[in-house]
C-alpha positions, 0 to 999 in steps of 0.5 A, spaced: 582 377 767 581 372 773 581 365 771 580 359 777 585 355 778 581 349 776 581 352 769 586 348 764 589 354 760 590 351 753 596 355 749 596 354 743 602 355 736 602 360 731 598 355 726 605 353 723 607 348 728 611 353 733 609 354 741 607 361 742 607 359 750 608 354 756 607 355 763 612 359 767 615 355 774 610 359 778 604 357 774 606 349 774 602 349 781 595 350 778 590 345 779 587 346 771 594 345 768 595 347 762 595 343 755 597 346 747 592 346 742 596 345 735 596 346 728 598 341 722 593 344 718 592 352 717 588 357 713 591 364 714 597 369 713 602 368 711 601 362 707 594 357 708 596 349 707 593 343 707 597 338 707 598 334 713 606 333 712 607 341 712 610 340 719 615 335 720 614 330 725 621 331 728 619 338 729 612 337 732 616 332 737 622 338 739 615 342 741 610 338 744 616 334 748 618 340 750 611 342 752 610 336 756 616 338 759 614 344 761 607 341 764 603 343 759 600 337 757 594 336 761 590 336 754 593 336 748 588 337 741 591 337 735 588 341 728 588 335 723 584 340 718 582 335 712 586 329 711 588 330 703 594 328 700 595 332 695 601 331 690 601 337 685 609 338 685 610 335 679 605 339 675 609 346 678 615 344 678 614 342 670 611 349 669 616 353 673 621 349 668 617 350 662 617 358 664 625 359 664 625 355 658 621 359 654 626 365 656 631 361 653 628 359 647 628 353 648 624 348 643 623 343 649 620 349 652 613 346 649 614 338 651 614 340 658 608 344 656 605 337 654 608 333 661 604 339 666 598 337 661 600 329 663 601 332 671 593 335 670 590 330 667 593 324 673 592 329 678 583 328 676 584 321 674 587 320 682 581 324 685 576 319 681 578 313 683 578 315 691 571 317 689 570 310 686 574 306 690 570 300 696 563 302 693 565 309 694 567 308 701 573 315 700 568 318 695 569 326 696 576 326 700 580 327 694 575 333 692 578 339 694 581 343 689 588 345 690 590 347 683 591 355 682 591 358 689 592 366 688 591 368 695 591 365 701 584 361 700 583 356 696 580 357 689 573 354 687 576 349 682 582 347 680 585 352 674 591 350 670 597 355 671 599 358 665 603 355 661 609 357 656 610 355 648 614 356 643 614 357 636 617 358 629 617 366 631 620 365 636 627 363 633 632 368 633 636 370 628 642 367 630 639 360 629 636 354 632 644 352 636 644 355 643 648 354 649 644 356 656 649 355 663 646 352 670 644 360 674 642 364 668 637 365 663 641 369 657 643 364 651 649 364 648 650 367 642 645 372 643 649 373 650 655 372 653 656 367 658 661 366 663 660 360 669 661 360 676 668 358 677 671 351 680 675 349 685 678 343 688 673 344 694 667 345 691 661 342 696 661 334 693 653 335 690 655 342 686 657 341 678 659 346 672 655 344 667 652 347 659 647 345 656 646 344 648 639 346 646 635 347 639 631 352 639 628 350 632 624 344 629 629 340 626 635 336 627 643 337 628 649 335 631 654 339 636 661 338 638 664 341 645 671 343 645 675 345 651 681 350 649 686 346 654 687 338 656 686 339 663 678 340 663 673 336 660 665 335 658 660 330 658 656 329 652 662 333 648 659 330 641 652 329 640 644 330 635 638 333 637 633 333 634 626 336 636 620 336 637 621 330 641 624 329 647 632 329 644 632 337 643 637 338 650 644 336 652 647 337 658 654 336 659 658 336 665 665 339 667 671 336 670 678 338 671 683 335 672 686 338 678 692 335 678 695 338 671 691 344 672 694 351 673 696 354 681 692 360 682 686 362 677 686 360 669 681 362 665 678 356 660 673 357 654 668 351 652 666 352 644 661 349 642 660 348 633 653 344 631 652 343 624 646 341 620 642 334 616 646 337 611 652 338 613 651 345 613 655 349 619 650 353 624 652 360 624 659 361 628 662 358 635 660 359 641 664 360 646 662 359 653 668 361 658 670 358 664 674 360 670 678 355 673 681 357 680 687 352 683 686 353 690 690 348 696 690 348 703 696 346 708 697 338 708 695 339 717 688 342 716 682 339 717 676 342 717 672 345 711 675 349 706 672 356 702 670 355 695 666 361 691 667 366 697 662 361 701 663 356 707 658 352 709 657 348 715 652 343 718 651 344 726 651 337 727 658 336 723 662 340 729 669 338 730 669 338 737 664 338 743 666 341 750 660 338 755 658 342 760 660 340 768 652 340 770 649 334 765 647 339 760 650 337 754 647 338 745 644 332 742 642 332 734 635 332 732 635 327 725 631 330 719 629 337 723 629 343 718 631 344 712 637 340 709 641 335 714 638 336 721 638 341 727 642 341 734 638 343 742 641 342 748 639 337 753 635 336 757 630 340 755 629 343 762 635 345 763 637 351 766 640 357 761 647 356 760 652 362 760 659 362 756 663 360 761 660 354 763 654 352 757 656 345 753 662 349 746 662 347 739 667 348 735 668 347 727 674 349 723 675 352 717 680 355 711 678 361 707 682 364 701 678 370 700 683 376 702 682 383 702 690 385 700 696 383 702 693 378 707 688 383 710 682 381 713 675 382 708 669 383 711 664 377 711 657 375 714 655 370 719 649 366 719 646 362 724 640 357 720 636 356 726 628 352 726 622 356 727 621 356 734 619 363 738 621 365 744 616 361 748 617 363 754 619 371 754 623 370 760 629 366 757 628 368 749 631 363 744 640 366 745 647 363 742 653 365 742 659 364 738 666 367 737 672 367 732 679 364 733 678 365 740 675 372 741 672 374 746 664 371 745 658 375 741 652 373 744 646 374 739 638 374 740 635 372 734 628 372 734 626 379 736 621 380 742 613 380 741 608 382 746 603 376 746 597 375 741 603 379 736 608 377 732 614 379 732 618 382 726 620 378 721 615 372 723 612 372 716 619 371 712 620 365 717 614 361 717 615 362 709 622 360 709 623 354 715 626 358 720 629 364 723 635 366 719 640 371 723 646 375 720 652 377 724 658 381 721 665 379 722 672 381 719 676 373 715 683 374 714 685 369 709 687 362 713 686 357 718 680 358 723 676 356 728 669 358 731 666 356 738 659 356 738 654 356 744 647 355 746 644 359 751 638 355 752 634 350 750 629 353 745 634 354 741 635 350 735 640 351 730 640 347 723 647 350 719 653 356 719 654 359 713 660 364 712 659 369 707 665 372 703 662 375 697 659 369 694 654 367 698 646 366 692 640 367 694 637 360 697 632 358 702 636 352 703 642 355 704 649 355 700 650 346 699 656 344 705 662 345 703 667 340 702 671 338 708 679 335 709 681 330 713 688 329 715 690 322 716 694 321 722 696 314 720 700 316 714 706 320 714 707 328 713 700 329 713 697 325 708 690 325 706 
């Protein structure tokens, strides 16, 4: 097709916020321009949503700047679709919870049940009252129904999920005692159970933890007893008591890792319970705990294994080489999934090559070894954003290398032909972004890894190492715990 050149072509995104196209060099001349039609509101594949904080505000500022950069910025429309703050979370997430519980047997299971009817009943008083509000002034803005999507449109009235109850029949005949653990939904004793193991170096949010439930109407207490001194549990003596709000205990390991073991003990957690008469609750469960004491050399600084994972948030690099020629990489706060995402600057610079482009660096210790020291082989993956290659001369690369090896250039968003999508677009819009896997041999021991952006419509959110321990998770494993060698104190001190 001819379009005059007085025509303003309007490029549009995918509909989840990613720009699809900008003007190359030789279309900057044209006298119509170029501008963007953008969504923030969509309804269609792979996932319709009608919220308007579905895109972040951080990510509309990366594209639209890079748009007006780029000179489409003649026009800009942005589809707003219906401005609804909807806010259901708490009804699905209770009833997400009451369907784990319900498979553990857990007679909380119903009191989460009446929490998603509380959820279901504030959700329809909120929509009244826009609709009485200022002598109707919002009337109908808080009508749409947004309760029970099965497909991509929405559904013609609000339905309550299905919901999970328990009851008398339910009780197994080991008891009304059960022991649950945090990434599994067997019971014990109906199931052995073994934890994760611990560390010295696990990511600072992440925890061991059992939890003591009842499983029956009725009342008892319990008693958690560690099988050695050096690990201990919150909440280790208490009373349940259901129905109500008191049927679950949680208790949180601690070690001490001072008094534990070098190397890998094996710890058992047994838990007993005895009725309101004082009537013991069938036999002990034992809950077992892998207890790994693992320790890095006293110059290392960087960040450290810990259940075959490391984990690495791109702006918390060790180190940043800036180019010769202005192009250097900035942080942008909030983008993504978890911390934050890195680009280079400025956004109109040239592509950058491995030999003169801005380096980072981060370093790194594993202990997973494949015998005798031998090196194991292992899964990088580079979290990036949900950007698409908008200009298909220069698609979205990095590159990175291992302890000084010679760098692997990577184009992880596969190549489309315009009005298509490319390969695996529908797992990216679901998930936040784009993630990419490259292989790589780990031998035990301190590492760095140099990561370069080839160009400026890379972003890239976090680096994770997988050595085997790696779970499945739309955010990614937690970062990982990071050393710090102080220089002030001596030999090396922390």
């Amino acid at each position: 097709m001819n379009v005059s050149d007085l025509v303003t072509l309007l490029w549009t995104d995918d509909n989840y916020g990613n720009l699809l196209r900008v003007p190359y060099p030789n279309e900057t001349t044209r006298a119509g321009g170029a501008g963007v039609y953008y969504h923030v509101n969509y309804v269609g594949r792979p996932r319709s949503y009608q919220w308007i904080n579905t895109i972040q505000l951080i990510k509309i500022w990366d594209q639209m700047h890079t748009a007006y950069v780029r000179q489409a910025s003649r026009i800009w429309v942005l589809n707003v679709g219906a401005l609804k703050p909807l806010t259901v979370e708490d009804l699905y997430i209770k009833k997400h919870y009451g369907d784990l519980y319900k498979a553990q047997g857990r007679a909380s299971t119903n009191h989460l049940a009446a929490q998603v009817w509380d959820a279901w009943y504030i959700d329809g008083n909120n929509t009244q009252r826009y609709n009485t509000t200022l002598d109707g002034r919002w009337k109908h803005i808080m009508d749409q129904k947004h309760i029970g999507y099965n497909s991509r449109n929405a559904p013609t009235h609000n339905i309550m999920p299905n919901l999970s109850y328990v009851s008398d029949a339910d009780v197994p005949a080991s008891g009304s005692l059960g022991v649950s653990i945090q990434g599994s939904k067997e019971t014990a004793p109906d199931a052995q159970l073994y934890l994760l193991s611990v560390d010295p170096y696990m990511p600072p949010e992440e925890r061991r933890y059992i939890d003591v439930v009842s499983r029956a109407n009725g009342t008892f207490s319990y008693v958690v007893h560690p099988n050695t001194s050096y690990v201990s549990v919150s909440n280790a003596v208490g009373k349940l008591s259901t129905p109500g709000n008191n049927s679950d205990a949680r208790c949180v390991i601690s070690v001490d890792w001072n008094a534990a073991p070098s190397g890998l003990s094996w710890v058992s957690l047994n838990v007993s319970g005895v009725d309101s008469k004082n009537i013991t609750l069938g036999e002990e469960i034992t809950v077992f705990l892998p207890v790994n004491k693992t320790s890095v050399p006293r110059d290392f600084s960087g960040y450290v294994e810990s259940n075959g994972v490391v984990s690495i948030e791109a702006a918390h690099y060790a180190a940043h080489a800036r180019s010769g020629n202005g192009v250097s990489v900035v942080e942008l706060p909030y983008y993504g999934r978890t911390l934050s995402g890195i680009k280079l600057w400025p956004v109109d610079a040239s592509s950058q090559t491995t030999a003169s482009g801005p380096k980072l660096t981060y370093n790194f210790y594993t202990f997973s070894s494949g015998g005798s020291n031998d090196p194991v082989p292992a899964n990088f993956t580079v979290y990036l954003g949900g950007s698409r290659n908008y200009d298909a001369t220069r698609p979205i690369r990095y590159a990175f290398a291992l302890d000084g090896g010679s760098p692997i250039e990577v184009l992880p968003v596969p190549s489309n032909a315009l009005g298509s999508d490319p390969a695996g677009w529908n797992a990216s819009v679901v998930t936040g972004g784009w993630n990419k896997t490259s292989p790589v041999d780990v031998a035990p021991g301190a590492h760095s890894l140099d990561l370069w952006l080839l160009e400026p419509s890379t972003v890239i959110q976090k680096l994770v190492l997988d050595l085997g321990g790696q779970k499945d998770s739309g955010l990614g494993s937690a970062e990982s715990f990071k050393v710090q060698v102080c220089l002030d104190l001596p030999d090396g001190q922390r």
